[in-house]
N, CA, C and O atoms as a GROMACS GRO file, in nm:
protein
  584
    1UNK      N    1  -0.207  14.860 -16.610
    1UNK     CA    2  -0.087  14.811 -16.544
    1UNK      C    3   0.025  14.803 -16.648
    1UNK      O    4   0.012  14.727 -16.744
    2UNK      N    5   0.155  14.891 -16.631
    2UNK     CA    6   0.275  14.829 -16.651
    2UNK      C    7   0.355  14.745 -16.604
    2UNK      O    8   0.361  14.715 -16.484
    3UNK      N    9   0.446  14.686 -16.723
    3UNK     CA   10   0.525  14.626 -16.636
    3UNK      C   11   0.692  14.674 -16.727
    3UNK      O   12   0.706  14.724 -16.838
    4UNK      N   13   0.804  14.630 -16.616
    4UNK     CA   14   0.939  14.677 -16.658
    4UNK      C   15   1.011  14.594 -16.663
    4UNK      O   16   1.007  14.517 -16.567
    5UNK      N   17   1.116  14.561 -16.778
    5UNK     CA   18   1.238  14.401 -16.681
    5UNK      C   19   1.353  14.437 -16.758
    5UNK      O   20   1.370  14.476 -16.874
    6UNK      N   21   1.427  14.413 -16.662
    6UNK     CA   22   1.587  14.453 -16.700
    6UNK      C   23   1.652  14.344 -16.628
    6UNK      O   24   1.629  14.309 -16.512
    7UNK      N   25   1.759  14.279 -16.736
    7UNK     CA   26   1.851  14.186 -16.644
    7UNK      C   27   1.968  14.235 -16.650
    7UNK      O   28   1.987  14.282 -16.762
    8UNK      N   29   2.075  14.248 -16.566
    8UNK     CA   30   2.206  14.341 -16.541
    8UNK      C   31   2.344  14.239 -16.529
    8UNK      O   32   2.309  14.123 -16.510
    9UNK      N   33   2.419  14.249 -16.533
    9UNK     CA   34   2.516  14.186 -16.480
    9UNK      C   35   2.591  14.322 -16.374
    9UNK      O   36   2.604  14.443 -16.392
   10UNK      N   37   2.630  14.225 -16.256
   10UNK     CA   38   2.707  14.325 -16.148
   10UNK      C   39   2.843  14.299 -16.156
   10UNK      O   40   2.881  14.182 -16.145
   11UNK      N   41   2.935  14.401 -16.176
   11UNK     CA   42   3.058  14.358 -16.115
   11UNK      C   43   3.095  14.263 -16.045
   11UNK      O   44   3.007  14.224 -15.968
   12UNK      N   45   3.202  14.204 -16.040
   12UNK     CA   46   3.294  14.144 -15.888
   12UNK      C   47   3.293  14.188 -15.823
   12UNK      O   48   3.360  14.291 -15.828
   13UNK      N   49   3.219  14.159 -15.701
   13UNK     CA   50   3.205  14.212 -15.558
   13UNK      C   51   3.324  14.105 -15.475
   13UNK      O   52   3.343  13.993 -15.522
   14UNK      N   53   3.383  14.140 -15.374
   14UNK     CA   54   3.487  14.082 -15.317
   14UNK      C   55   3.359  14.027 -15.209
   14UNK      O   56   3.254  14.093 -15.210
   15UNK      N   57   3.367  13.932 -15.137
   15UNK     CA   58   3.322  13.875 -15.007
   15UNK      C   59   3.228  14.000 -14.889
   15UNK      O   60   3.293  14.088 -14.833
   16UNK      N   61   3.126  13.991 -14.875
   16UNK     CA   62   3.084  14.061 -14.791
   16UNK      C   63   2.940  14.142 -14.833
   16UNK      O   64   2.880  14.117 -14.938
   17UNK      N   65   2.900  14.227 -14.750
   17UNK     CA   66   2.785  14.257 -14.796
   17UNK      C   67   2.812  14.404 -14.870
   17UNK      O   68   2.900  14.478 -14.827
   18UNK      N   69   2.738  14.439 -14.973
   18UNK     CA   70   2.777  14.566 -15.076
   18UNK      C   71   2.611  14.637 -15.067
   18UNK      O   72   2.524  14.563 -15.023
   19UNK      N   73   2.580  14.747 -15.100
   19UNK     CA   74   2.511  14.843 -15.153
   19UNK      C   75   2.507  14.806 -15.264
   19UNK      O   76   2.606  14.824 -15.334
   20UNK      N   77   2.414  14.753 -15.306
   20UNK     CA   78   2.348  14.778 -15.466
   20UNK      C   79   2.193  14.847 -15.511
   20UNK      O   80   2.106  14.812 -15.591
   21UNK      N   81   2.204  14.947 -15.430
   21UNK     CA   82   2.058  15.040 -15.456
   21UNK      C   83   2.086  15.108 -15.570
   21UNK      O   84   2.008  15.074 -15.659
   22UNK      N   85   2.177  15.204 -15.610
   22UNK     CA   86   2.246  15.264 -15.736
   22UNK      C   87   2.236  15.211 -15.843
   22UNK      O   88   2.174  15.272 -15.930
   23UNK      N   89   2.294  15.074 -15.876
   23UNK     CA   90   2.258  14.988 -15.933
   23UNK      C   91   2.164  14.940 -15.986
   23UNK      O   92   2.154  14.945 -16.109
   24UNK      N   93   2.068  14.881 -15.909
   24UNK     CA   94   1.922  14.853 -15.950
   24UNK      C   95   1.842  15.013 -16.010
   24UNK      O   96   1.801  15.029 -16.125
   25UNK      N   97   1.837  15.078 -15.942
   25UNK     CA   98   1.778  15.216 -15.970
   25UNK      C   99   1.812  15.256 -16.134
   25UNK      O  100   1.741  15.305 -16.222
   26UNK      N  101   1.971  15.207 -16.131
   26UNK     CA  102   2.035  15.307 -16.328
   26UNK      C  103   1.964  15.186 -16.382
   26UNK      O  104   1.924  15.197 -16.498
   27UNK      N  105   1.933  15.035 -16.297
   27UNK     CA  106   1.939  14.970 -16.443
   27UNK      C  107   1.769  14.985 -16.503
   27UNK      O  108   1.737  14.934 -16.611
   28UNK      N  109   1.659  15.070 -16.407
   28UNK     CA  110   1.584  15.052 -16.454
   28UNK      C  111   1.511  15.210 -16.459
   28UNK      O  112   1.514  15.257 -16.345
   29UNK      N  113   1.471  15.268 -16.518
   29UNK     CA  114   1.481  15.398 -16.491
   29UNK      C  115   1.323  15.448 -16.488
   29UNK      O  116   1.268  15.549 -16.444
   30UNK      N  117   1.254  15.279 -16.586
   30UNK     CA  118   1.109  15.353 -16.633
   30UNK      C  119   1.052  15.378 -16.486
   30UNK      O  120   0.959  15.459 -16.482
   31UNK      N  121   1.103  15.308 -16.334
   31UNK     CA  122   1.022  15.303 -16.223
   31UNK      C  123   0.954  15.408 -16.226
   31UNK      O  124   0.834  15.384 -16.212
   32UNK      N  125   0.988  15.555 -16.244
   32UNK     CA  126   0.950  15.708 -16.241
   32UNK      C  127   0.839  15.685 -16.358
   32UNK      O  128   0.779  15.791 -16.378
   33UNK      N  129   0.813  15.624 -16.407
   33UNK     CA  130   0.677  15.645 -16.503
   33UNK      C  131   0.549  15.533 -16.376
   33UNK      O  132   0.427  15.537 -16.392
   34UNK      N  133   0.609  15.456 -16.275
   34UNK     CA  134   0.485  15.403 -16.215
   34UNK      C  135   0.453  15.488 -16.046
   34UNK      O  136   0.524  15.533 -15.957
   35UNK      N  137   0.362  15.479 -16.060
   35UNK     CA  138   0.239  15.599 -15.951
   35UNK      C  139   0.257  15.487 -15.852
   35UNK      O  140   0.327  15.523 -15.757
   36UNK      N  141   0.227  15.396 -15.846
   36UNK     CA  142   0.176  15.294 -15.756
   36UNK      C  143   0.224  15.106 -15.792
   36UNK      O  144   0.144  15.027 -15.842
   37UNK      N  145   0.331  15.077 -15.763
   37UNK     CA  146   0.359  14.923 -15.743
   37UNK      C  147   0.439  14.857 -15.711
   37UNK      O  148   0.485  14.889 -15.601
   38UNK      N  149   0.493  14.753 -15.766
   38UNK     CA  150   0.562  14.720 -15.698
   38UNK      C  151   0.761  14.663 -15.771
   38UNK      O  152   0.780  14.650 -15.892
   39UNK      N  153   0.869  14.643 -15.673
   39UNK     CA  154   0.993  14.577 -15.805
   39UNK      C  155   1.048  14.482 -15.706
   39UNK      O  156   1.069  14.485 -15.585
   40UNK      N  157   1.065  14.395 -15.801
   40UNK     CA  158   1.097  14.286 -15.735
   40UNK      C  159   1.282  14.254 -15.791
   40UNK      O  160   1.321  14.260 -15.908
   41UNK      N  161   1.362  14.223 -15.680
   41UNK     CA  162   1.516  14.228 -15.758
   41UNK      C  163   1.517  14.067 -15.718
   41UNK      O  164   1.457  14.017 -15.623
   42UNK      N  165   1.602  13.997 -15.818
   42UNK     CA  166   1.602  13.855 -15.788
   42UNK      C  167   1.779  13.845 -15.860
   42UNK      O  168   1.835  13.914 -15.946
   43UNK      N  169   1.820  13.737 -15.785
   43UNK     CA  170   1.968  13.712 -15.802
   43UNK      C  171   1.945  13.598 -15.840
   43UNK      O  172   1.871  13.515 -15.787
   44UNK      N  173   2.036  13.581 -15.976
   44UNK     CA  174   2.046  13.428 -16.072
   44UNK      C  175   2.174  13.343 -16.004
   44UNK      O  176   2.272  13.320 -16.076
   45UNK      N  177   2.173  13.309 -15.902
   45UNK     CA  178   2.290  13.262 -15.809
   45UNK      C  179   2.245  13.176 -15.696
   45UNK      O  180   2.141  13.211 -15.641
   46UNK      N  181   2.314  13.058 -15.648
   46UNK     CA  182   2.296  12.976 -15.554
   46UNK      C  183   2.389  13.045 -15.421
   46UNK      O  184   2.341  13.025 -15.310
   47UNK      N  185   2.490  13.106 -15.427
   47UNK     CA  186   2.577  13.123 -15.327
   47UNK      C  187   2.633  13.294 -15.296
   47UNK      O  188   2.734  13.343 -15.246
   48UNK      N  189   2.520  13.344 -15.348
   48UNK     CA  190   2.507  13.475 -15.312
   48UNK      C  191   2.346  13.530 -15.311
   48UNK      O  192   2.250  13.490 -15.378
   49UNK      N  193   2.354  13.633 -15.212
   49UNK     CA  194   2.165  13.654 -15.206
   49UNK      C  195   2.110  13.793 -15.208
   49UNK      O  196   2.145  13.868 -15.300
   50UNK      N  197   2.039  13.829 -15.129
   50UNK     CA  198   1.996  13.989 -15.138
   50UNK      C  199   1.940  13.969 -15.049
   50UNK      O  200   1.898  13.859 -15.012
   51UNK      N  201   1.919  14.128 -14.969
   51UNK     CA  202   1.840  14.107 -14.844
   51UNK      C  203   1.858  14.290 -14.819
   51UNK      O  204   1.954  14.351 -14.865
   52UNK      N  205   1.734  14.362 -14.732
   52UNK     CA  206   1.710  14.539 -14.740
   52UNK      C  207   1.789  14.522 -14.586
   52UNK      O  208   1.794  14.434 -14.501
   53UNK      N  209   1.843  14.648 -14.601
   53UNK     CA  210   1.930  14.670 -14.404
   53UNK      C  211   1.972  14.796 -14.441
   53UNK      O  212   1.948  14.849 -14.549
   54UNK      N  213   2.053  14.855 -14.323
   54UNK     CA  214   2.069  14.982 -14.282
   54UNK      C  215   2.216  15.006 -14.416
   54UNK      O  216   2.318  14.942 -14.443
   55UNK      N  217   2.150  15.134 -14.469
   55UNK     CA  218   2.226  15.220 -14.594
   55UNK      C  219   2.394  15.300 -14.542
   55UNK      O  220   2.500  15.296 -14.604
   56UNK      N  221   2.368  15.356 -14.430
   56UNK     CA  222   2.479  15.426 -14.400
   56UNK      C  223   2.570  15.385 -14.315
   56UNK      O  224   2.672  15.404 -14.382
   57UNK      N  225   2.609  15.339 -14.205
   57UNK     CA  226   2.698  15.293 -14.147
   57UNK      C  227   2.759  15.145 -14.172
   57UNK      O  228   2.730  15.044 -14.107
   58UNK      N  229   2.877  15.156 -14.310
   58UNK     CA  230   2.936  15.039 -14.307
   58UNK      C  231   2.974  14.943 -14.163
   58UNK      O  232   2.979  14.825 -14.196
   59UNK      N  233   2.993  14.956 -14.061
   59UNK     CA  234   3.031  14.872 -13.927
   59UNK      C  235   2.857  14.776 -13.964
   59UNK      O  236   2.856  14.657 -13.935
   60UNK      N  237   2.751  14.828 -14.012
   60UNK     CA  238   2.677  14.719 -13.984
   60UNK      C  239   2.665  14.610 -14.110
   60UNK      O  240   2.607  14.502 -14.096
   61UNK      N  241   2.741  14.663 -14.260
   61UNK     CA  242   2.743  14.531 -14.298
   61UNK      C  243   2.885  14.444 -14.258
   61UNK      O  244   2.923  14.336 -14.301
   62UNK      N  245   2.933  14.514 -14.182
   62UNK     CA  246   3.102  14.395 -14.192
   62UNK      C  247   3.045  14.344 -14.053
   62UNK      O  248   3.107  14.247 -14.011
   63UNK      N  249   2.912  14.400 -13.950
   63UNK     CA  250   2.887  14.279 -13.851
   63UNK      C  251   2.784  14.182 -13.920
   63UNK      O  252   2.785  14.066 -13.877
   64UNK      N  253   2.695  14.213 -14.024
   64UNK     CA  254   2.659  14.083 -14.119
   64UNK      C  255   2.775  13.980 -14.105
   64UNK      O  256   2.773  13.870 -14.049
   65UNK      N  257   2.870  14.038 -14.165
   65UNK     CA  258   2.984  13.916 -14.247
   65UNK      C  259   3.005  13.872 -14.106
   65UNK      O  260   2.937  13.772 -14.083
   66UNK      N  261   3.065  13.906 -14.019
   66UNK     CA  262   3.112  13.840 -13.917
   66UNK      C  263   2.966  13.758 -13.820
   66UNK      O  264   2.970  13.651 -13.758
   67UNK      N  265   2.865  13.837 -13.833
   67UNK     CA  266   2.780  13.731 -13.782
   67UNK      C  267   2.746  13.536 -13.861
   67UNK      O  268   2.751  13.421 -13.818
   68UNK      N  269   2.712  13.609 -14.000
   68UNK     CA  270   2.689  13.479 -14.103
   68UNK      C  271   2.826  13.421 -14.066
   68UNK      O  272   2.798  13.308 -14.028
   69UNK      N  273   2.968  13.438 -14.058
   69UNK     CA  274   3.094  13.373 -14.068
   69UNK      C  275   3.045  13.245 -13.925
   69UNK      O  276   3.056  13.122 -13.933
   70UNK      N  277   3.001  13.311 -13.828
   70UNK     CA  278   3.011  13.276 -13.680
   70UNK      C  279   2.869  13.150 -13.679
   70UNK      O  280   2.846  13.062 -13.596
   71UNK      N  281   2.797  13.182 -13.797
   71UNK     CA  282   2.671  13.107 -13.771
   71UNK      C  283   2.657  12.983 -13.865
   71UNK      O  284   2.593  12.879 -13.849
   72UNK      N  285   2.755  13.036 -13.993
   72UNK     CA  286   2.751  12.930 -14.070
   72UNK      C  287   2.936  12.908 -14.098
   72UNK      O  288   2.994  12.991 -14.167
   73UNK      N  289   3.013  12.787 -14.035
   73UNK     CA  290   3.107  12.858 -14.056
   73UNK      C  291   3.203  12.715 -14.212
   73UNK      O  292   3.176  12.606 -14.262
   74UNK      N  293   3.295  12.801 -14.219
   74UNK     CA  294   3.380  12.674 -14.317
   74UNK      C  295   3.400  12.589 -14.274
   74UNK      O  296   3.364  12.585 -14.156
   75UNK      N  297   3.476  12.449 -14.336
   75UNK     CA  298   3.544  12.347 -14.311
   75UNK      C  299   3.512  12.246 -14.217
   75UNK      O  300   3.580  12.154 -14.171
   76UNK      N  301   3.330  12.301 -14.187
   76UNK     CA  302   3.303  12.202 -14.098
   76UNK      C  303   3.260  12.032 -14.179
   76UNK      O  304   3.195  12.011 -14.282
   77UNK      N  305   3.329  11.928 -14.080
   77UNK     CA  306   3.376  11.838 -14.125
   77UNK      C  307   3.218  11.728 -14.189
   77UNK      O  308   3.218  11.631 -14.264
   78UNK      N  309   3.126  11.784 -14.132
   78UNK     CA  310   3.012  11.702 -14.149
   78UNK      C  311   2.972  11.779 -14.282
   78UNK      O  312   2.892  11.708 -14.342
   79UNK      N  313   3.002  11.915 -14.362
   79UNK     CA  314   2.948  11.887 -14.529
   79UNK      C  315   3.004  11.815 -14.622
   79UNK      O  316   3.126  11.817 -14.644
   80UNK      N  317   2.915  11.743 -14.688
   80UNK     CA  318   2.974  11.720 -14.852
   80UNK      C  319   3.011  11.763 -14.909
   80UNK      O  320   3.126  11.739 -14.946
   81UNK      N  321   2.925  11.875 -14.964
   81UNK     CA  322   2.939  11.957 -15.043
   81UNK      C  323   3.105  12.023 -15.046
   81UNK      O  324   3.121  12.123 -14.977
   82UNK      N  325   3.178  11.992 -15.093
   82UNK     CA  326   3.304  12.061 -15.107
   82UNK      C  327   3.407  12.077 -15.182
   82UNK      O  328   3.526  12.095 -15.157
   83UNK      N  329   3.313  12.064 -15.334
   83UNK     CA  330   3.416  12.023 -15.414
   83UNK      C  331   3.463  12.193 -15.491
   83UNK      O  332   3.570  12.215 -15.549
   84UNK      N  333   3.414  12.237 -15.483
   84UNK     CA  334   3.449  12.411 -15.511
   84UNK      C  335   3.464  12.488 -15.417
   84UNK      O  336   3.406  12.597 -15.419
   85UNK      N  337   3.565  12.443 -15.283
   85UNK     CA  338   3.622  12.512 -15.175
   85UNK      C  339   3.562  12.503 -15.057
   85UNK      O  340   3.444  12.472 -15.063
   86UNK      N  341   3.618  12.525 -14.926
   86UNK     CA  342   3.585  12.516 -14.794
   86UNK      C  343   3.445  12.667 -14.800
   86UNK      O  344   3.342  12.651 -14.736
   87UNK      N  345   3.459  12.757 -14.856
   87UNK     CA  346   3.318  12.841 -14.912
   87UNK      C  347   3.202  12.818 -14.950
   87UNK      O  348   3.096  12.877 -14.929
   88UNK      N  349   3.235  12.701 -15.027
   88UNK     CA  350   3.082  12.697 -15.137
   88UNK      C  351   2.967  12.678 -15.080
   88UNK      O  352   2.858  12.727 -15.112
   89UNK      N  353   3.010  12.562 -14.943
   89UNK     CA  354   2.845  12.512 -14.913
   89UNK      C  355   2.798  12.588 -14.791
   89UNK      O  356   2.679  12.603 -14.766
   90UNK      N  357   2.913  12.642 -14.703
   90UNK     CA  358   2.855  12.767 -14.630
   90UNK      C  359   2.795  12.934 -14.704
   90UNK      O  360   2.743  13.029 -14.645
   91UNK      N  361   2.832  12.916 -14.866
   91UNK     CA  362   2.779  12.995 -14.914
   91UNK      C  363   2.617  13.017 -14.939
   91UNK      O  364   2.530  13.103 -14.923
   92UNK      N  365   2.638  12.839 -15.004
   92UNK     CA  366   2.462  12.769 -15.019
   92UNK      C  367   2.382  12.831 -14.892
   92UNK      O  368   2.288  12.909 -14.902
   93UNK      N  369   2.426  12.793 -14.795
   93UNK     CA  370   2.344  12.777 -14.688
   93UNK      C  371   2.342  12.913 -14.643
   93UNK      O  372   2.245  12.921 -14.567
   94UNK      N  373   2.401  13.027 -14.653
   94UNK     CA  374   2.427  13.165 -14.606
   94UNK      C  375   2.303  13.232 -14.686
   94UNK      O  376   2.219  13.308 -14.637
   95UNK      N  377   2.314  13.173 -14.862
   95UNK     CA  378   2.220  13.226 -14.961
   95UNK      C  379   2.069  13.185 -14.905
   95UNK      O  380   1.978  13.268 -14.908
   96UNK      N  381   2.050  13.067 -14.859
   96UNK     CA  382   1.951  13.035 -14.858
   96UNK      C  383   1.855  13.091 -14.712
   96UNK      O  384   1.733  13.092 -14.694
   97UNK      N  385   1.965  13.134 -14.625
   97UNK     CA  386   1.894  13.166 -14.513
   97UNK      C  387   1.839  13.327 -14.557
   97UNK      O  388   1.783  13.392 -14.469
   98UNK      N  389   1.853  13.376 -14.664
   98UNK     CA  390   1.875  13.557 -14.661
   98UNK      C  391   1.782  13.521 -14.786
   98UNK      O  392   1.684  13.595 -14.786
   99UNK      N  393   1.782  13.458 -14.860
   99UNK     CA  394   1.701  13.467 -15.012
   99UNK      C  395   1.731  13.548 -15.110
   99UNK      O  396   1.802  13.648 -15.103
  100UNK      N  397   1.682  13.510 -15.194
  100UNK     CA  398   1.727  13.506 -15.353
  100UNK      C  399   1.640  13.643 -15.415
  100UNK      O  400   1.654  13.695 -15.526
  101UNK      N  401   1.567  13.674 -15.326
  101UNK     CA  402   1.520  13.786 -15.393
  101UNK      C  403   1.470  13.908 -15.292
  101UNK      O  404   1.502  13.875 -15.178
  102UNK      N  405   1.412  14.017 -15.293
  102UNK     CA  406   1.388  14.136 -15.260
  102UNK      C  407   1.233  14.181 -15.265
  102UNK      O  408   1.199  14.116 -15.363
  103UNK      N  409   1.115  14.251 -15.224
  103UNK     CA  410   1.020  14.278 -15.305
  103UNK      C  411   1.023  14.440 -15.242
  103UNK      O  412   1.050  14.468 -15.126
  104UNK      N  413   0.990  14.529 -15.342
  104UNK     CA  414   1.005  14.661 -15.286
  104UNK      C  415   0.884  14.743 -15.336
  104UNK      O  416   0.866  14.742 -15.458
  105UNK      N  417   0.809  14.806 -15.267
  105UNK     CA  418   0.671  14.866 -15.262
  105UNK      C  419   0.706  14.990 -15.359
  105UNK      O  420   0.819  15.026 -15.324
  106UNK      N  421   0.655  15.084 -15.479
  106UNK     CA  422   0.724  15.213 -15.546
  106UNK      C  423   0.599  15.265 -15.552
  106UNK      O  424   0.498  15.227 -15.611
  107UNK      N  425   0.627  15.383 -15.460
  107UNK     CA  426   0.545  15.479 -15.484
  107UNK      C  427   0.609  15.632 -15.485
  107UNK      O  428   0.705  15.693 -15.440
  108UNK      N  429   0.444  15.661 -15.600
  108UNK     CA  430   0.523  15.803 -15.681
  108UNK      C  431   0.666  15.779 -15.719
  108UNK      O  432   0.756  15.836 -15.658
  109UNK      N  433   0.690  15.695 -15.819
  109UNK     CA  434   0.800  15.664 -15.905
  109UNK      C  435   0.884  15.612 -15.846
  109UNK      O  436   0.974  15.565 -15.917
  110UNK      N  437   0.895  15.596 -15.717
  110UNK     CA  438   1.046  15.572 -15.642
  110UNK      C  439   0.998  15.450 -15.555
  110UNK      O  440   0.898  15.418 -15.490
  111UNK      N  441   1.148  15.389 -15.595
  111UNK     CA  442   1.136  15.244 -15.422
  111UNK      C  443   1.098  15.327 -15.317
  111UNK      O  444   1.125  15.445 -15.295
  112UNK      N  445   1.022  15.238 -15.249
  112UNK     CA  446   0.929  15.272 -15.065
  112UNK      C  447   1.070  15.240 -15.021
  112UNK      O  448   1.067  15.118 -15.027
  113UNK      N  449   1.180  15.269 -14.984
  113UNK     CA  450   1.254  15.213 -14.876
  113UNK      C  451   1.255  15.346 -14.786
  113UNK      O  452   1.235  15.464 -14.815
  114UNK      N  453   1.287  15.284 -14.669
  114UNK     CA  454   1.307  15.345 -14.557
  114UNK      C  455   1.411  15.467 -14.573
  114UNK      O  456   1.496  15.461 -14.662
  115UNK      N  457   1.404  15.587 -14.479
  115UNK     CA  458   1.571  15.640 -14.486
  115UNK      C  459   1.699  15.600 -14.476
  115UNK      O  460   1.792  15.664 -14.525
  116UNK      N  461   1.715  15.476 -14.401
  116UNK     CA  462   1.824  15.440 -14.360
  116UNK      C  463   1.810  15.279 -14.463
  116UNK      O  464   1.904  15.201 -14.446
  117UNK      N  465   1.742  15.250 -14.525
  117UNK     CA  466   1.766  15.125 -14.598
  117UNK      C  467   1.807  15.112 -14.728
  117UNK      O  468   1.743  15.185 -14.804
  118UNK      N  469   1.901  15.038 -14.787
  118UNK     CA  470   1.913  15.024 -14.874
  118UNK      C  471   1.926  14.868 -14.931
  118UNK      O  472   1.907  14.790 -14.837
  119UNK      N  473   1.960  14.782 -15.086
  119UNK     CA  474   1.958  14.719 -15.095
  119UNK      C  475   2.109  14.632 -15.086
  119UNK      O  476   2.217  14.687 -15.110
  120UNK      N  477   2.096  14.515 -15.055
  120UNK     CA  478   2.231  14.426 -15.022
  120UNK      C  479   2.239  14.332 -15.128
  120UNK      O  480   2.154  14.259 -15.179
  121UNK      N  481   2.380  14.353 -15.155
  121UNK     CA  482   2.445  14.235 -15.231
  121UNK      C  483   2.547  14.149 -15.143
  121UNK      O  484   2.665  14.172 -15.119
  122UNK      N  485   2.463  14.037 -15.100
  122UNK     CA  486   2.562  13.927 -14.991
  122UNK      C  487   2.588  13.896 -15.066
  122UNK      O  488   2.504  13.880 -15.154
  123UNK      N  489   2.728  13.863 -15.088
  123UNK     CA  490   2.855  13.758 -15.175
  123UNK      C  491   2.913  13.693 -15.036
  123UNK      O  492   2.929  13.741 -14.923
  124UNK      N  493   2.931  13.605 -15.074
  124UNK     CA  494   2.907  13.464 -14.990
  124UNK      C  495   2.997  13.372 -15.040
  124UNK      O  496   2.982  13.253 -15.011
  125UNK      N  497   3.114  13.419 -15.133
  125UNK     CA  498   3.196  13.298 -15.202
  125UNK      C  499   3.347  13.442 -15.178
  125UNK      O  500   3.324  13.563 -15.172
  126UNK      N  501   3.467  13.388 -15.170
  126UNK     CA  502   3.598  13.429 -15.157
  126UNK      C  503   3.577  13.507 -15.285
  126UNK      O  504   3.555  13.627 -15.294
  127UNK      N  505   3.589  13.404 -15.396
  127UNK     CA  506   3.631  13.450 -15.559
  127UNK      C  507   3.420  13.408 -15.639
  127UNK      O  508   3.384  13.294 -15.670
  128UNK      N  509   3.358  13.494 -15.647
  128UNK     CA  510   3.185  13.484 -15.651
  128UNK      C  511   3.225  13.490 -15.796
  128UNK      O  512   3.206  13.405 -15.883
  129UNK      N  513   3.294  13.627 -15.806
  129UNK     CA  514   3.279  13.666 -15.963
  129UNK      C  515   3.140  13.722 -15.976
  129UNK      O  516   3.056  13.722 -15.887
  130UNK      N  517   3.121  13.783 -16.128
  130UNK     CA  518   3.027  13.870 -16.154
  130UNK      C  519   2.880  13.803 -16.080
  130UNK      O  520   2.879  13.687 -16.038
  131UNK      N  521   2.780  13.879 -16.073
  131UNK     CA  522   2.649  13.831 -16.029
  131UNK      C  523   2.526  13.883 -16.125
  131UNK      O  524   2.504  14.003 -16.140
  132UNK      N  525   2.452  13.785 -16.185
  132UNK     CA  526   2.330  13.836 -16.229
  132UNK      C  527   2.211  13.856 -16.146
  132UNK      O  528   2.185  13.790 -16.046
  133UNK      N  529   2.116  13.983 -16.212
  133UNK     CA  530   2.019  14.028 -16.156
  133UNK      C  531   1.916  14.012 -16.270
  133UNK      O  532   1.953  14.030 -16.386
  134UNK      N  533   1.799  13.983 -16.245
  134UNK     CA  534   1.678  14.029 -16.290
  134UNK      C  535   1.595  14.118 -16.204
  134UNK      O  536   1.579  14.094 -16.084
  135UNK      N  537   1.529  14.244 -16.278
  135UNK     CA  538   1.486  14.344 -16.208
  135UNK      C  539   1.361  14.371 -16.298
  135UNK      O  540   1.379  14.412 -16.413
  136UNK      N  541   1.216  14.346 -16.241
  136UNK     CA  542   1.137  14.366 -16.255
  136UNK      C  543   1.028  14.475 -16.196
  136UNK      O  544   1.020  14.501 -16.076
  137UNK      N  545   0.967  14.521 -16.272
  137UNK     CA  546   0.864  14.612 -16.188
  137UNK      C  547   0.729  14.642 -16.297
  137UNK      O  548   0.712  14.656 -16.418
  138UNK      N  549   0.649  14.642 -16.172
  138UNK     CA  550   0.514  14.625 -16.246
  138UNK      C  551   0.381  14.758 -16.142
  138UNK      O  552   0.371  14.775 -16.021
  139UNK      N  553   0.330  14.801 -16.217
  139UNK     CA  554   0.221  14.871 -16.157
  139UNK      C  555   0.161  14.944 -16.224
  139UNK      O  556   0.166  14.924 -16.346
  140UNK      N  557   0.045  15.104 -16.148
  140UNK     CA  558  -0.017  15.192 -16.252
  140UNK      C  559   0.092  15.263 -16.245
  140UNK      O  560   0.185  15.257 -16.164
  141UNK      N  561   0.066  15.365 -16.379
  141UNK     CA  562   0.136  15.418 -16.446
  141UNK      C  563   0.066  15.604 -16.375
  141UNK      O  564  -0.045  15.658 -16.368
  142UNK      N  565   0.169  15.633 -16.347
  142UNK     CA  566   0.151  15.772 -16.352
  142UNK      C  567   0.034  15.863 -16.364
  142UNK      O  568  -0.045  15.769 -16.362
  143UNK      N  569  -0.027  15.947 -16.373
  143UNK     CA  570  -0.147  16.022 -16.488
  143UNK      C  571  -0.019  16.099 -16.579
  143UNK      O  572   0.102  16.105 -16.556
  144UNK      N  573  -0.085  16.143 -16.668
  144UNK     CA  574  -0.003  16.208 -16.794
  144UNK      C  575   0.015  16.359 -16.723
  144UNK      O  576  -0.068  16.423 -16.659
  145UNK      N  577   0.130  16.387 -16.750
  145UNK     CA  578   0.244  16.505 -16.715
  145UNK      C  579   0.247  16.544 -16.585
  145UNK      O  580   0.244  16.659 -16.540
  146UNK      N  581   0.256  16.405 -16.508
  146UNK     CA  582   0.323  16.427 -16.361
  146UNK      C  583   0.460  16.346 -16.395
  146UNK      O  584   0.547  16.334 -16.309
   0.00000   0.00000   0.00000
């Protein structure tokens, strides 16, 4: 068994849900040396999350945003939490319903995702600012000169 770990920093993502499959993929490259296992992506953040959904038609992450907006919404008068904007604690609670991390099956060198799936970066704050990742992966290794 191998194992792989890379921690990344992401750009500023503006509000909403982003594609970060590209991403995870450059930051770790040994995946193509494992035959069989598994990577796990985890976000070092309370108010942004990750979560796998459909890769190609942006209309379905801007109905994310507008669904989470509708389900968890600002300024409602019963949180505390509010001392870093009418955002923060519908962020908490946005992060926490979607989770903090990812687990993705790799076989023959590559993430198992679906055709149409890719990975999500929910930002969940107006002004999030950069986001850390830890990106792990662990499994067998290849046979020699495949």
């Amino acid at each position: 068994m191998e194992f792989f770990q890379q921690a990344i920093r992401l750009k500023p993502y503006r509000r909403g849900f982003h594609i970060i499959t590209a991403e995870v993929l450059h930051a770790l490259p040994q995946l193509a040396r494992l035959q069989t296992g598994m990577c796990q992506v985890f976000i070092q953040h309370t108010s942004a999350s990750l979560t796998i959904n459909e890769n190609a038609d942006p209309t379905v992450r801007m109905d994310f945003e507008t669904f989470f907006n509708k389900a968890v919404p600002e300024n409602d008068p019963d949180y505390r939490h509010d001392y870093e904007g009418a955002d923060d604690m519908p962020a908490h609670l946005k992060s926490s319903l979607l989770g903090s991390s990812v687990l993705i099956p790799i076989l023959r060198g590559r993430l198992a995702l679906g055709t149409w799936q890719g990975i999500y970066l929910c930002e969940h704050r107006d002004e999030g600012g950069s986001r850390n990742l830890v990106i792990t992966a662990w499994g067998q290794p290849s046979p020699a000169g495949t």
